[in-house]
Every structure is written in C-alpha cells, then in structure tokens.
N, C-alpha and C positions, 0 to 999 in steps of 0.2 A: 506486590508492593502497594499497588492500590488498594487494596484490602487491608493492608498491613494500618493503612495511613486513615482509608474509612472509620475503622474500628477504633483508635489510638482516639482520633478526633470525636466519634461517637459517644466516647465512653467518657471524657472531659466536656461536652456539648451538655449532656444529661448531667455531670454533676453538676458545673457551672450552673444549668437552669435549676436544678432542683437547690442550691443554695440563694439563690435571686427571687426565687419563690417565695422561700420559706424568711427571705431577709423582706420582702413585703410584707407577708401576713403576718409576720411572728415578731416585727421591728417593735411598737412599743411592748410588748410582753416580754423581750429580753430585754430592755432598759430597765425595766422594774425587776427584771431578773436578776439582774447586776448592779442594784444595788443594792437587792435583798443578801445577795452571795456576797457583796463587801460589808455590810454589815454585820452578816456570820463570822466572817473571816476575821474582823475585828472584836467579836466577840470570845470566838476561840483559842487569842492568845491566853484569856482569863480563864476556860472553863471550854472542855471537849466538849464540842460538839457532833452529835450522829446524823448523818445525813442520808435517808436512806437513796441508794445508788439509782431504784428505776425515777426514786423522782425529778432525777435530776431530766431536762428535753434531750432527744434523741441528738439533735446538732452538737448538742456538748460533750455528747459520751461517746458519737460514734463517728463523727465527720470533724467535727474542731481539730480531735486531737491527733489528727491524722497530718495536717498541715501542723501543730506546735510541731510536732518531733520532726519536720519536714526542716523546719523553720529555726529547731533549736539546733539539728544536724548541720546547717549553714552555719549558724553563728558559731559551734566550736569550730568548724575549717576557718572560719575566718582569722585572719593574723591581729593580735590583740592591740598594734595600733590603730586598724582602720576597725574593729569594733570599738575600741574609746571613743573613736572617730564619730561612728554612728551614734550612738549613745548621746554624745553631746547633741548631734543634730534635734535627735528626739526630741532630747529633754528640751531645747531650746524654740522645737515646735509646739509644743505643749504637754508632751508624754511624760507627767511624771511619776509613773509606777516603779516598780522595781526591775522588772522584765521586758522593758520598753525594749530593749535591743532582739529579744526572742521574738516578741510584735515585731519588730519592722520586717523582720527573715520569714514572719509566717504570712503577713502579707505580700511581701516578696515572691514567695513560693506558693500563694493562691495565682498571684498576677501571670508563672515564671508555668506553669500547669493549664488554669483557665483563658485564656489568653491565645496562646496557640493552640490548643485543642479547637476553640471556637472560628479561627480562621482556618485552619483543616478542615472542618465540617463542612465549611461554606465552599471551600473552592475545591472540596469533593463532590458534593453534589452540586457544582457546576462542572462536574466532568474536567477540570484543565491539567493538564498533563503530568505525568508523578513529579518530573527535578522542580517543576515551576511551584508546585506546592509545597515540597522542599523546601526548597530556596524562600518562599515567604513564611512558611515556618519558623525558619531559623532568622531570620530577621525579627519577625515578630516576637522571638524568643527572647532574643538581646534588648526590643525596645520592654517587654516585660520585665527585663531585670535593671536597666536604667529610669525607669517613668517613677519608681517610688525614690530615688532620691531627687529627681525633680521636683515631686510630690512634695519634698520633708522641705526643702528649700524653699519652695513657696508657702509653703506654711509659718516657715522661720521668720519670711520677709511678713506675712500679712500680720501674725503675730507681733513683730516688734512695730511696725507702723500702727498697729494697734494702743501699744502702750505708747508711742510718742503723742497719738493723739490723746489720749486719756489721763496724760501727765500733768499739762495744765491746771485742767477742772481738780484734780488728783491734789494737789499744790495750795488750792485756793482753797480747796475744803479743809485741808491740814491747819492750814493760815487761821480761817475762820473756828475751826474748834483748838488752837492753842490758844487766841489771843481772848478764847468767853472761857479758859481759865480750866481745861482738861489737861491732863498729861499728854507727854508726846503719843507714847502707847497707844492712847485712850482715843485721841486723834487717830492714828491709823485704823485702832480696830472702826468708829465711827465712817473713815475714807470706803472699809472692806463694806461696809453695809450700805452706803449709799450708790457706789460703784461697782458693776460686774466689768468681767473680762479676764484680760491677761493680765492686765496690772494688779485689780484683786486680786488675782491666785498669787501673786507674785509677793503679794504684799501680805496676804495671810501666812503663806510660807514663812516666812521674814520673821513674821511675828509670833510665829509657832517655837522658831528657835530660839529667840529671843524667851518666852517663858519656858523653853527645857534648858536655858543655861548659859548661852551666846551672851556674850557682849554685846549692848547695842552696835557696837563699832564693826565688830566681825560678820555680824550679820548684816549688817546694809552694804558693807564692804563686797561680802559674797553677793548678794542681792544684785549689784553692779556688773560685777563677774558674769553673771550667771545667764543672766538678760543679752548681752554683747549690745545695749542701746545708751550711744554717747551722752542723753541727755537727761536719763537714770543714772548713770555712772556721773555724772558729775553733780547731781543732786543729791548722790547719796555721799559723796568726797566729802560738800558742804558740810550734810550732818555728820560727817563724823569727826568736822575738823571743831564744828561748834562743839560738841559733846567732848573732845577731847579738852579744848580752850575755856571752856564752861563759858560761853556766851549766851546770850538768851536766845533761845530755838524758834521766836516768834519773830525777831529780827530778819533773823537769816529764812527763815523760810517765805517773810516778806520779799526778799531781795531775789530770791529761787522764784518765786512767783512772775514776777517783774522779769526779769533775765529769761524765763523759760516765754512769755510773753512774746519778746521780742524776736529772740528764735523763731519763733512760729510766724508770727507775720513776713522777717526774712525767708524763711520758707516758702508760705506762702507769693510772696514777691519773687523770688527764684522762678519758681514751677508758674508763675503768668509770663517771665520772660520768657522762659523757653517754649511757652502757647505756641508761639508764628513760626518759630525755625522746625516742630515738630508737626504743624500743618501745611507746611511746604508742601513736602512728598506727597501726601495725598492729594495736595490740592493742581500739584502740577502734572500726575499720572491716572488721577481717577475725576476731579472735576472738571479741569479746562477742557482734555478731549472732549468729553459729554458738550458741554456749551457748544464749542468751536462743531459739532456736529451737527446741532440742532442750529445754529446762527447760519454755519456756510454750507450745509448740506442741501438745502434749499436752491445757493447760487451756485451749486458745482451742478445741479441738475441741470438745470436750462443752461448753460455753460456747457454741456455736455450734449443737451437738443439742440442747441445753435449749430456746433460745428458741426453734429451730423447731420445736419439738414443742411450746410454748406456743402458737406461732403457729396 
C-alpha cells in the first residue's frame, strides 16, 4: 500500500514540478505565445491558416491537453444548471472567452491531481503511517476541488470593487468629453483609452456591441446585468432613461457624477465607522495581553520573590 501511495505521489510530485518549472522559465515566451496564437485564430476565420504541429512547445501539445480533456470530461458530467452557474462566475471574474467554463474544470483538475500528489510525497517520505496519508489525501482532495471557487469568488469581489472605484474618475472623464462637444460614443471610446482595468474591458465590450448593432439602451442595460455592481446598474438606468426621454446626456451625466460622489464619500464614512468595532478584537486578544505583560510581569515577579522568601 505504501508503494502504491509512494509512486501515485511520485509520479504527480515530478509533474507538478516539471509544470512549475517550465511556468517560470517559459512564463513570458507563452504570453507572447498567446497572443500570437489569438491573433492567428483571428485571422483564420478569414483565410486557413497551416500551422506546422512540431512548432507548436511541447507543454501545449503533450501535457496541456491532457488536463483540457480532464477538465472538459468534468464539465460534460456537470448538470447544466451549476455549469450556467459557473460560467457566470467566470465571466463575472474576468474570463471572457468562449471556453471559460472548460478553464475553470481544467484548472480544477490541475488543483484536484497536483495537489494531493504533492502532500503524498511529502508525508511519504516522512515515513507516517498508510490510513494517516490516506486520510490527508482525501482531504486535501476535497480542499483541491473547493479552493477554485473560492478563488472565482474572490476574484468576482476584487473585480467589482475594482470598477466601483474607477467609476467615479470613469463619470468625470465622460462629463468632461461630452460637455467640449464629442459624442456619447466618442466619450467612452476616449474613457477606454485613458482608463485600464475592469471597467475598460467592460466598457469596450459595451461599445463593441453597440457598433455590431445593439441599441445604445440594450447594451448598457446588459452592461448593468452583466457586472452585478449597484452603482454601474444604476448609472447605466440614467443613460438609458436620458437616451430614451432625449434629454441632454451632459446633464445627466453631470448629476451621475455628483450622486456617484457622494456615494463614495458615504462609503468612505461607513468603513471609518466600522474602524474601532473591527479593532476591538485584535486589540483586546492580541494587544492588551502583550501591555498587561510587559507593565505587570515585572510586579508579579517580586510579588512572587517576596512570598517565597516569607515562605
């Protein structure tokens, strides 16, 4: 059984390393790899393109697609509500590909593989007993298969805090290139060049549909949808209730400015009240002890040589 468990772990320990390896030395050379390989892609909707097979690197031809079909084998078992399910998370952590859902199962099944392989290794060659290896195995199996929607989750929260902060500035640049006399459009593509992040991508998207065909209204409306961030969603309402009313969009976006303003600084003001009641805790279990040790430890000593020397 220990052999069984050495070798199992062995053989996950070397790939694990050998893909950690190769994601150090070879990390920028696949960036540029991948975006040469999307611009191919995009080109060979218009005109076949030949790619000869060795040139593609060995990690994509011989080790990647071993974890897709791992990864794509999860996602057909999974029941099509909790893959819509996933899928949304994705998309709403950043992933907007087509395949984002085959990603999340193939790093799933890197984590769900390398993972426990690596804690098998280790607490074989610390000799501890076969069920006890076992048993954190299979634990560490289950935290392998739950940590990536953790993962998506926290990605979803930094992402939308992301665009809450960048909605402001976002608002003021829109204000400032309507009212010197650009079009709405013309303003956001302007917003996408002065500003990265999640809100650009959000907002090029927006704007992409918008010239394959969308309605202003439908597109900002999804836009709202799409983000699940209250303070987008109600920014985009405005525009679409001025664009429906034919109001002037320098107006209202003045007023969006203002209104998103004051938000923030009640924000702001929120999270300073809650300052003191979330430094309680620490301050009542990690700093007073410490004080109260270094002030009375001193008189608990001689308090403690008095009485034995009465003694």
């Amino acid at each position: 059984m220990q052999l069984i468990i050495g070798l199992f772990s062995l053989t996950g320990f070397i790939l694990t390393l050998s893909l950690f390896i190769y994601g150090m030395v070879k990390g920028k050379r696949r960036k540029v790899l991948d975006r040469l390989k999307s611009m191919v892609d995009d080109e060979s909707e218009q005109a076949d393109v030949d790619v000869e097979p060795m040139s593609v690197p060995f990690y994509d031809r011989a080790i990647m697609p071993i974890f897709i079909a791992i990864g794509d084998f999860f996602a057909r078992l999974t029941p099509r509500r909790i893959g819509s399910s996933i899928e949304e998370k994705m998309w709403l952590a950043g992933y907007t590909d087509k395949n984002r859902i085959n990603k999340f199962f193939t790093i799933q099944s890197i984590w769900f593989i390398a993972l426990p392989a690596i804690v098998g290794m280790v607490l074989y060659l610390a000799q501890m007993p076969s069920r006890r290896i076992w048993l954190l195995v299979i634990l560490t199996a289950v935290f392998s298969i739950i940590f990536p929607y953790f993962r998506i989750n926290s990605r979803i929260m930094a992402r939308q805090e992301s665009i809450r902060s960048d909605l402001p500035n976002a608002i003021d640049l829109l204000v400032v290139s309507v009212e010197a006399g650009l079009a709405f459009d013309m303003a956001v593509e302007k917003v996408i060049e002065k500003i990265s992040g999640p809100l650009a991508q959000e907002f090029g998207y927006t704007l992409n549909e918008i010239r394959m065909g969308k309605t202003r209204g439908t597109a900002f409306r999804e836009l709202g949808i799409r983000t699940k961030v209250d303070e987008l969603a109600s920014f985009t309402g405005a525009i679409i209730q001025a664009d429906q009313l034919g109001v002037n969009i320098g107006s209202v976006l003045r007023i969006q400015s203002d209104a998103m303003r004051v938000k923030r600084r009640q924000f702001i003001e929120e999270a300073s009240m809650k300052a003191p009641v979330k430094m309680l805790f620490p301050l009542v279990f990690f700093v007073l002890p410490s004080i109260f040790v270094v002030i009375l430890g001193p008189a608990i000593i001689n308090l403690i040589k008095i009485f034995t020397g009465m003694g």
